[in-house]
MDTraj code that builds the backbone (N, CA, C; nanometers):
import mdtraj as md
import numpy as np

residues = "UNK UNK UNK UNK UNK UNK UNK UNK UNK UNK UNK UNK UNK UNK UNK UNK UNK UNK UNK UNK UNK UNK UNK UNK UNK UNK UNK UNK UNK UNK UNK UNK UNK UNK UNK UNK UNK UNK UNK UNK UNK UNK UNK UNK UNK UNK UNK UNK UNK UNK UNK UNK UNK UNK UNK UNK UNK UNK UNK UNK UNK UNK UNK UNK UNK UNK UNK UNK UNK UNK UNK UNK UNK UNK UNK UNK UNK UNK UNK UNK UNK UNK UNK UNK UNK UNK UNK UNK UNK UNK UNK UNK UNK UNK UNK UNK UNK UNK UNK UNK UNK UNK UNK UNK UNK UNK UNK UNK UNK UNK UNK UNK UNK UNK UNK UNK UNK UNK UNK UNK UNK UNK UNK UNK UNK UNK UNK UNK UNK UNK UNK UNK UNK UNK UNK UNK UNK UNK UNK UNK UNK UNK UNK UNK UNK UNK UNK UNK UNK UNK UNK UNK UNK".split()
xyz = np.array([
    [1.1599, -4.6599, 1.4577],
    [1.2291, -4.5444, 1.4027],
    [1.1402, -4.4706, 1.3021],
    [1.0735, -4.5294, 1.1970],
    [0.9766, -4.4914, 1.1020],
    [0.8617, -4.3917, 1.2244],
    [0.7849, -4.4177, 1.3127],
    [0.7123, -4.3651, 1.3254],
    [0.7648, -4.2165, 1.4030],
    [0.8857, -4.2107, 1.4617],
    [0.9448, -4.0810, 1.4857],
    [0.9949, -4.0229, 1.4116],
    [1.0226, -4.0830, 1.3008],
    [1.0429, -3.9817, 1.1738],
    [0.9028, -3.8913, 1.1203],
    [0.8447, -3.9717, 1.0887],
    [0.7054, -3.9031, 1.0580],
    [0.6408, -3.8027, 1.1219],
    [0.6341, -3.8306, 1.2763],
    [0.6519, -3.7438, 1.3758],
    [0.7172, -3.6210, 1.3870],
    [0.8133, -3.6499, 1.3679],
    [0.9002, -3.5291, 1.3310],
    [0.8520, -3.4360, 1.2069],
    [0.8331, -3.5493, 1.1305],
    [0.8036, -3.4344, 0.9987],
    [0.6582, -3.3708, 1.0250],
    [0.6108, -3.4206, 1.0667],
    [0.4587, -3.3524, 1.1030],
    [0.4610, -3.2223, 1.1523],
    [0.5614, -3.2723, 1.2520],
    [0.5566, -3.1344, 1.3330],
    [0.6478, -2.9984, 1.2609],
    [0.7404, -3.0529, 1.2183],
    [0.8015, -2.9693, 1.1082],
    [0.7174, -2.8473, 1.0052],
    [0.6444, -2.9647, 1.0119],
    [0.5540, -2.9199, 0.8720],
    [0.4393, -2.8191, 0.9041],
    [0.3643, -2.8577, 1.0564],
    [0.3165, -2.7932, 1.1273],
    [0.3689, -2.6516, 1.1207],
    [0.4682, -2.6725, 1.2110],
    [0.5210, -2.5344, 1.2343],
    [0.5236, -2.4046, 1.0901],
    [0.6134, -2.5107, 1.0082],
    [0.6434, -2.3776, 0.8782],
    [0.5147, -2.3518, 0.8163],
    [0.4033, -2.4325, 0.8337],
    [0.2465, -2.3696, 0.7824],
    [0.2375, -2.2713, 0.8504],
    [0.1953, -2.2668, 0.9903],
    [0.2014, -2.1816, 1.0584],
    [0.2550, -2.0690, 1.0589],
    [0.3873, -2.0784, 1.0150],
    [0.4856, -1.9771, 0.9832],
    [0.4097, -1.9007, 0.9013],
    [0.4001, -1.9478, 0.7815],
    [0.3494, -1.9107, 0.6189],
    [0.2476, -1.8244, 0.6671],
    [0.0873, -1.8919, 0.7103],
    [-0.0022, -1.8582, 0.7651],
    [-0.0273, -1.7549, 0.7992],
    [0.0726, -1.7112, 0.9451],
    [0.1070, -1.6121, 0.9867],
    [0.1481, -1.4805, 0.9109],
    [0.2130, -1.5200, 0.8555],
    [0.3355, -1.3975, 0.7923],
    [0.2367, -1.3420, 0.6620],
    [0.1302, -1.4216, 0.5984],
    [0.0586, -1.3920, 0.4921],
    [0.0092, -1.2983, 0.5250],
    [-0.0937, -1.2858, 0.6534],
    [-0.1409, -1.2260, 0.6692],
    [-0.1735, -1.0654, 0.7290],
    [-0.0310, -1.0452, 0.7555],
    [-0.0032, -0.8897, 0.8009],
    [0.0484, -0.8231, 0.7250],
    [0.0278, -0.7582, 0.6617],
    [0.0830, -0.6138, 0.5631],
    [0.1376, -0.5270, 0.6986],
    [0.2629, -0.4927, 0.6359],
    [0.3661, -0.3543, 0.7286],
    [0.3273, -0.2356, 0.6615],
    [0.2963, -0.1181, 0.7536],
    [0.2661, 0.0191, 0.6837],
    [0.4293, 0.0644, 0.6327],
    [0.4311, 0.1278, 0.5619],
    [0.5438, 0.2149, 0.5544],
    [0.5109, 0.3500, 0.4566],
    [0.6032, 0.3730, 0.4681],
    [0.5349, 0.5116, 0.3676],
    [0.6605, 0.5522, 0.2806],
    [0.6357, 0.6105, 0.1697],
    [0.7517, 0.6646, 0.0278],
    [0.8478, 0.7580, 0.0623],
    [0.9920, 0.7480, 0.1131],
    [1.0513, 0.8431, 0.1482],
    [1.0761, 0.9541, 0.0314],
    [1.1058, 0.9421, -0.1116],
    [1.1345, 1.0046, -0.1512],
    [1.0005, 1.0429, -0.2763],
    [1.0305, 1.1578, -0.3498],
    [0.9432, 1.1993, -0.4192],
    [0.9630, 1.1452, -0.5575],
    [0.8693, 1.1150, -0.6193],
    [0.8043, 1.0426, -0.7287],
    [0.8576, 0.9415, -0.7477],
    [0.8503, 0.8408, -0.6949],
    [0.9290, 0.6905, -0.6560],
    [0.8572, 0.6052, -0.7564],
    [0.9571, 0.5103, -0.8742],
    [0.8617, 0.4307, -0.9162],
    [0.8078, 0.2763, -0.8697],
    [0.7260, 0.3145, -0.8470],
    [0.6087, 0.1723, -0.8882],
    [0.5955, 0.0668, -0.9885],
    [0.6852, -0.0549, -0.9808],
    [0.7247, -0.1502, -1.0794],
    [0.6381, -0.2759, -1.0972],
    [0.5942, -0.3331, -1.2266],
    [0.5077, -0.4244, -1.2121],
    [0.6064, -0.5711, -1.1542],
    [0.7085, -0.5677, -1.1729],
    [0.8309, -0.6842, -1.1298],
    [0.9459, -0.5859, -1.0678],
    [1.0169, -0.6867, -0.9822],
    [1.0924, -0.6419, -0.8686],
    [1.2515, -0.6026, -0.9440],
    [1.2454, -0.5469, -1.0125],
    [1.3676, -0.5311, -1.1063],
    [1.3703, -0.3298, -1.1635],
    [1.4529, -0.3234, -1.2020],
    [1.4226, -0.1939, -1.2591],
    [1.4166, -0.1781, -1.3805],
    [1.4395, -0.3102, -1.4695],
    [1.3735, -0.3275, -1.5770],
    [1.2364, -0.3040, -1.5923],
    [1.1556, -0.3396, -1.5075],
    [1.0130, -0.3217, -1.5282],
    [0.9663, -0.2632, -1.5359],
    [0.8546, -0.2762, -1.6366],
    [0.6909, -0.1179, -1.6499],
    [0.6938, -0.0884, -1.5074],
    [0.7266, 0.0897, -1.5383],
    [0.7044, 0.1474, -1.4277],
    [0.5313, 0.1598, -1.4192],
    [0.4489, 0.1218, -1.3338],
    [0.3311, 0.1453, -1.2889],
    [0.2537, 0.2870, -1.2463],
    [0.3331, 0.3303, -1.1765],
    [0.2791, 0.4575, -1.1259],
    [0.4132, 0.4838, -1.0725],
    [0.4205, 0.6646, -1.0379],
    [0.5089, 0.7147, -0.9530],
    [0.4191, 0.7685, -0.8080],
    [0.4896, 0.7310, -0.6695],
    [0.4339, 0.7761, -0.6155],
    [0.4700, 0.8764, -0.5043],
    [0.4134, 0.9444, -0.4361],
    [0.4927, 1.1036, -0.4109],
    [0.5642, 1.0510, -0.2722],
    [0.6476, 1.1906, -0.1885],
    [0.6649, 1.1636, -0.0824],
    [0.5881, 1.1694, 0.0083],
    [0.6021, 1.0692, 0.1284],
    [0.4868, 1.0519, 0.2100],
    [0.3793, 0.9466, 0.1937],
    [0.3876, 0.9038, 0.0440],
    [0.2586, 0.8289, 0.0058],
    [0.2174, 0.6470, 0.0905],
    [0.1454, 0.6722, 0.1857],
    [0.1464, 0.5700, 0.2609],
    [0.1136, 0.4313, 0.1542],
    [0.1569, 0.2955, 0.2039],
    [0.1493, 0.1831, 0.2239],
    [0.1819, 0.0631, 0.2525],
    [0.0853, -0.0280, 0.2165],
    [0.1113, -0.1331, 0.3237],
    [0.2106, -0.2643, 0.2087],
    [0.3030, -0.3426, 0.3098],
    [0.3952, -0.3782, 0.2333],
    [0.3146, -0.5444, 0.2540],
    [0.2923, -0.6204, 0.1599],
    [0.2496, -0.7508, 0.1909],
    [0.3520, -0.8481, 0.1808],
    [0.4399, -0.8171, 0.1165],
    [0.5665, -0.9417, 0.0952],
    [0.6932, -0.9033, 0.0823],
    [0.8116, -0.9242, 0.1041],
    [0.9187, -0.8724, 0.0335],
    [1.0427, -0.9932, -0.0746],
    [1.0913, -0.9483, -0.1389],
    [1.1495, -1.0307, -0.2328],
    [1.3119, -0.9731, -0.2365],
    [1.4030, -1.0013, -0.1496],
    [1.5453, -0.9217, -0.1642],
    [1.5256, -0.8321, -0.0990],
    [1.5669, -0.7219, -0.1970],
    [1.5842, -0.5592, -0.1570],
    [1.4357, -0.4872, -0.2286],
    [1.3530, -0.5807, -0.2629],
    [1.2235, -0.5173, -0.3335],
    [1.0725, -0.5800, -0.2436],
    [0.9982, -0.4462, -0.2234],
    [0.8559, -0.4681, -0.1613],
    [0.7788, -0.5200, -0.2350],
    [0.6504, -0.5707, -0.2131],
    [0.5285, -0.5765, -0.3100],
    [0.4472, -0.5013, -0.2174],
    [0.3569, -0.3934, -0.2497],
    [0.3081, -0.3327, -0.1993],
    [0.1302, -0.2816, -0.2472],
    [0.0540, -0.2262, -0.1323],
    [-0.1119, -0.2168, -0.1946],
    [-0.0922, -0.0963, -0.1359],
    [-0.1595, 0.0250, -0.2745],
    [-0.1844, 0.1774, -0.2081],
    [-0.3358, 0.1774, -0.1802],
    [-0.3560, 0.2775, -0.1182],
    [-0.4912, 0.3428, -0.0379],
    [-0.6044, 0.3338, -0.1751],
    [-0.5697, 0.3193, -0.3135],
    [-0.6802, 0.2878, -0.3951],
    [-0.6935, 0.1331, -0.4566],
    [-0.5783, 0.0612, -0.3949],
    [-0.6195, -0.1023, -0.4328],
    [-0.4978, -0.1655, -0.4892],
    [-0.4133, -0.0129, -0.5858],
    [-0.3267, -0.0597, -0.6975],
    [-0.2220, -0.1514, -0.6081],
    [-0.1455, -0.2249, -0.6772],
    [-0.0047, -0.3365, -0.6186],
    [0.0544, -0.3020, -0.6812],
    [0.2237, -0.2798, -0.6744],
    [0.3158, -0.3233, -0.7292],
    [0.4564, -0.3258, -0.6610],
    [0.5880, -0.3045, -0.6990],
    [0.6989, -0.3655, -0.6423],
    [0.7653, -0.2364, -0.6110],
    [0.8364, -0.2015, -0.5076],
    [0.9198, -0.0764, -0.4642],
    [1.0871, -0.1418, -0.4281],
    [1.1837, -0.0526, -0.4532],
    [1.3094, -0.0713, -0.3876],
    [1.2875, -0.0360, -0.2579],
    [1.3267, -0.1198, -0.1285],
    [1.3102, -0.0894, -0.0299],
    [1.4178, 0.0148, 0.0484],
    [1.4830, 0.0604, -0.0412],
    [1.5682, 0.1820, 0.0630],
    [1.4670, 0.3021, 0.0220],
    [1.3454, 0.2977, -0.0911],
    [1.2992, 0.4087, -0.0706],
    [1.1756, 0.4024, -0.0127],
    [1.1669, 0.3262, 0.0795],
    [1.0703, 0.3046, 0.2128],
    [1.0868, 0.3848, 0.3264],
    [1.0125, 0.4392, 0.4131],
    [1.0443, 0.4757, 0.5424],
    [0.9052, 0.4299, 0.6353],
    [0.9780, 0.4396, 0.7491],
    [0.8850, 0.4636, 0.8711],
    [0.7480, 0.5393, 0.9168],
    [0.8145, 0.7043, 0.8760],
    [0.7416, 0.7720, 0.9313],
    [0.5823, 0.7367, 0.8916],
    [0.4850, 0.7733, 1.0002],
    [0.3390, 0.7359, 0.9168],
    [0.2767, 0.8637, 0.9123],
    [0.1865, 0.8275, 0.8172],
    [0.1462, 0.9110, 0.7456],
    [0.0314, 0.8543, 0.6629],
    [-0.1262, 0.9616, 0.6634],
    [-0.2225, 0.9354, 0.6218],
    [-0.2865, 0.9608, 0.4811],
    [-0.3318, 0.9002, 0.4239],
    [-0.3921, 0.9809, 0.2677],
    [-0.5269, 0.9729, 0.3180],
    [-0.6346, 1.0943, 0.2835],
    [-0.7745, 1.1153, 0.2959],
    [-0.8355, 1.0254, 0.1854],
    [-0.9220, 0.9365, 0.2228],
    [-1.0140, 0.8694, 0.1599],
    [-1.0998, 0.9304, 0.1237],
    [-1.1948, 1.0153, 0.1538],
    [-1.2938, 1.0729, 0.1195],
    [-1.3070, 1.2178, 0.0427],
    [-1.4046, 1.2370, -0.0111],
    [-1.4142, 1.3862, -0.0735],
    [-1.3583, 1.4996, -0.0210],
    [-1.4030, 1.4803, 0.1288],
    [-1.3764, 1.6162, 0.2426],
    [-1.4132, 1.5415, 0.3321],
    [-1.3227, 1.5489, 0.4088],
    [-1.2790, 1.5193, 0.5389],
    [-1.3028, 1.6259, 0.6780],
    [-1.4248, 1.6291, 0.7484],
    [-1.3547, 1.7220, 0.8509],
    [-1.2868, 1.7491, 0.9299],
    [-1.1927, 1.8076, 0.9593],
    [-1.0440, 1.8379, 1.0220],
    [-1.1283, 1.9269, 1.1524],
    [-1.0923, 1.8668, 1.2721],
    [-1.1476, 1.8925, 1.4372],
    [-1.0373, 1.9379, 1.5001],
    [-1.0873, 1.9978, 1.5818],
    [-0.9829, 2.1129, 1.6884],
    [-0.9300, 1.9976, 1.8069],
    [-0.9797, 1.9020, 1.8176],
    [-0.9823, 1.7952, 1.9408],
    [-1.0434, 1.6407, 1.8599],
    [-0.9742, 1.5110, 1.9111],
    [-1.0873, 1.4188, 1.8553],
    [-1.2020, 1.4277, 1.9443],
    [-1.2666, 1.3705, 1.8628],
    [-1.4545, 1.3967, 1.8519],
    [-1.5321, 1.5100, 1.8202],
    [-1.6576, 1.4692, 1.7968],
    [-1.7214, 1.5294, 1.6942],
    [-1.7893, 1.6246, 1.7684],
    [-1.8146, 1.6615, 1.9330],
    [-1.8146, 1.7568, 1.9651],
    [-1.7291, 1.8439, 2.0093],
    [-1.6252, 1.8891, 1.9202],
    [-1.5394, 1.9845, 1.8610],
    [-1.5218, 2.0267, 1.7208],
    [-1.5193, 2.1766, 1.7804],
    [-1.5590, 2.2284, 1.6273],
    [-1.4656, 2.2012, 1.5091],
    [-1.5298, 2.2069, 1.3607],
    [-1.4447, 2.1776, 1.2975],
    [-1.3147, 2.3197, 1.2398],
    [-1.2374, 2.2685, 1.2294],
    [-1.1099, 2.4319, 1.2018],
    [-1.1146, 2.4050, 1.0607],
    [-1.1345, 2.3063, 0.9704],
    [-1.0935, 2.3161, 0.8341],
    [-1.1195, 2.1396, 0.7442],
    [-1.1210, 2.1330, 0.6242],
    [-1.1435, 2.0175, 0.5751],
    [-1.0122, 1.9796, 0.4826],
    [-1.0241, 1.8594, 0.4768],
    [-0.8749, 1.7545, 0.4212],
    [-0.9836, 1.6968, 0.3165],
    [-0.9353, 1.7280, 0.1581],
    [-0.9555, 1.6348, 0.0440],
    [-0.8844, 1.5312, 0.0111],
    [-0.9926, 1.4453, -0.0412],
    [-0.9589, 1.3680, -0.0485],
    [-0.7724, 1.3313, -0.1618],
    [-0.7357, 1.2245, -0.0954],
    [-0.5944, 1.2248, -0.2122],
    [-0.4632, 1.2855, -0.1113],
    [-0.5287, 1.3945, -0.0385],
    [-0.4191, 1.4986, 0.0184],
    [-0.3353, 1.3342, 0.1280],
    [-0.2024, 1.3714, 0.1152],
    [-0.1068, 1.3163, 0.2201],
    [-0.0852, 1.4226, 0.3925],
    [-0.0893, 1.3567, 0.4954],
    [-0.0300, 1.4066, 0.5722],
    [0.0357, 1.3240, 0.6798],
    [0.1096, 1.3611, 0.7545],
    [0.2129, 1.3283, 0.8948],
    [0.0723, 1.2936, 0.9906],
    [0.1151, 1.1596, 1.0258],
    [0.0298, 1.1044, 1.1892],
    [0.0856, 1.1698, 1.3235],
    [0.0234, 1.2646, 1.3684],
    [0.1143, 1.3369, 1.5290],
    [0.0926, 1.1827, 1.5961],
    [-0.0370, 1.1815, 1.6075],
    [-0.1116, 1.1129, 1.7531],
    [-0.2043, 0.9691, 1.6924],
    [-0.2247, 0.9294, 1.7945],
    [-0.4088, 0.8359, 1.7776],
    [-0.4111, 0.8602, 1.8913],
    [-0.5499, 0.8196, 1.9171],
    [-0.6659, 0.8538, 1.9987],
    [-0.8065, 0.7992, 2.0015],
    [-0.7778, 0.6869, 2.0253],
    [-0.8967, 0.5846, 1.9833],
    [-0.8846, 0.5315, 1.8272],
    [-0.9989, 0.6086, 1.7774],
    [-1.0628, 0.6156, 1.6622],
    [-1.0214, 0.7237, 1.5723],
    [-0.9293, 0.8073, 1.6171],
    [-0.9352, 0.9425, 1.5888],
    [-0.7794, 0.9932, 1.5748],
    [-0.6987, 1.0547, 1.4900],
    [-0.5846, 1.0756, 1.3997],
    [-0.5807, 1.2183, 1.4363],
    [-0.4204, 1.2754, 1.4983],
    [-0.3752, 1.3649, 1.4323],
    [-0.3163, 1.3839, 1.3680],
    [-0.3552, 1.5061, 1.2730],
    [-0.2870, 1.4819, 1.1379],
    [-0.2036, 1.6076, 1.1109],
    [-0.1000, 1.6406, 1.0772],
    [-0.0043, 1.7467, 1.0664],
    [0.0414, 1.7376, 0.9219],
    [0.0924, 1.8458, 0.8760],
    [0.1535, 1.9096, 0.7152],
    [0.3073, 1.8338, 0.7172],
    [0.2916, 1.7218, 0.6202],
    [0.4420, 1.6880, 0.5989],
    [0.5827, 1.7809, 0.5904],
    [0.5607, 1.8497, 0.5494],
    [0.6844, 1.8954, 0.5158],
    [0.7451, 2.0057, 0.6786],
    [0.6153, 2.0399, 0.7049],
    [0.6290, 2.1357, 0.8488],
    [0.5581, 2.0676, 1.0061],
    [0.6445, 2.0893, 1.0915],
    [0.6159, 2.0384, 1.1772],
    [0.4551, 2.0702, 1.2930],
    [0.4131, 2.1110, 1.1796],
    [0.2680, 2.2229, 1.2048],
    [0.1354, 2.1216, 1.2454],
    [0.0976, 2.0694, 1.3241],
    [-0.0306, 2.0462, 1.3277],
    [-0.1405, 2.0933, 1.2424],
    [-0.2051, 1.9894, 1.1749],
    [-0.3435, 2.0493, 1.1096],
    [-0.4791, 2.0698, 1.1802],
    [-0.5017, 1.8908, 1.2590],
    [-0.6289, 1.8714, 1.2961],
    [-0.6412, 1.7628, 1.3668],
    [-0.7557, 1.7070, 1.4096],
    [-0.8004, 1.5956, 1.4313],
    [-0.8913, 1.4988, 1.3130],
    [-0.8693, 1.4140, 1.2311],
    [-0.9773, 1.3480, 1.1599],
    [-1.0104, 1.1729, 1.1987],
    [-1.1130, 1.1215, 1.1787],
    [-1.1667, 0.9915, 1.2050],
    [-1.1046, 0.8867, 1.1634],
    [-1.0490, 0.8049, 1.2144],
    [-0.9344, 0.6961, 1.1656],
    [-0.9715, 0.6230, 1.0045],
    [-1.1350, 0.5929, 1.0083],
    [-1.1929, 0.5905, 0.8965],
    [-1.2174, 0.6393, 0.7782],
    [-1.1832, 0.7606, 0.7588],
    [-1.1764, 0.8551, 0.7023],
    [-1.0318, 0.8371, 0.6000],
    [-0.9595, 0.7850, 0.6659],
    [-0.7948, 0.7619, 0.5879],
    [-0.7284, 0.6376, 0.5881],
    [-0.6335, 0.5975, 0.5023],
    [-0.5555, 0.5251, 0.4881],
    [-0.4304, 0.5190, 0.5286],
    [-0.4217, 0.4608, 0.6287],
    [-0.2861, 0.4854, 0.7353],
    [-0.2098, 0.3536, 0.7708],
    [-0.1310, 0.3843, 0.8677],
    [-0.0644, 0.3315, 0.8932],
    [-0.1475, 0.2013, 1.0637],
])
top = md.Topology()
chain = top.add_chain()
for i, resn in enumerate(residues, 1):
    res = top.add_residue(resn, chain, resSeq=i)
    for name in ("N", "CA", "C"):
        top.add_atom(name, md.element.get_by_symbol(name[0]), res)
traj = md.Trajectory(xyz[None], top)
């Protein structure tokens, strides 16, 4: 009997590592439904607000605790969000200084315009390597930019 107990627990134990393991390692994109949302250093609304962050503002969720995220933005910062003011939609922030914004992905297409860095926008498409990117608030297409180039979803 002793050695099928042990057995058992092994495998038990197995599994929920695994579990753990697993689950550590994927961050969920989501992005800020509403505008100037705070950013809490603890999952409470007692807490130092950290930053506010706008609508649209993509990131990735690494854990959740209740009804509260822990979350990493496109410059490194962490902290805790209420999750009803999470959404779906994705949406990119420009990493770089200037970004060139393409009529088509790839780079032999001309460029129509450049995305600074910081700016938020709406994901239309992918395309390999390559993002369309449209004006949040309007259902307007901007461009094509390099998946590298941004912090997405």
């Amino acid at each position: 009997m002793k050695p099928k107990f042990l057995l058992l627990a092994f495998v038990m134990f197995t599994v929920a590592l695994g579990a753990v393991v697993a689950d550590s390692g994927t961050a969920r994109a989501k992005s800020i439904a509403k505008d100037n949302v705070n950013i809490r250093t603890l999952p409470t609304t007692r807490s130092e607000i950290l930053f506010k962050a706008p609508i649209g503002y993509p990131v990735k969720i690494e854990r959740e605790k209740g009804k509260w995220a822990f979350l990493r933005d496109w410059t490194n910062d962490t902290g805790w969000v209420y999750k009803p003011l999470l959404c779906d939609i994705q949406t990119a922030v420009i990493l770089v200084d200037r970004a060139n914004v393409r009529k088509f992905a790839g780079t032999r297409y001309p460029v129509i315009g450049k995305a600074e860095k910081g700016e938020i926008y709406k994901v239309i498409e992918k395309n390999g390597r390559w993002l369309h990117l449209g004006y949040y608030f309007e259902d307007a297409p901007f461009g094509w930019v390099r998946s590298d180039l941004v912090f997405s979803h």
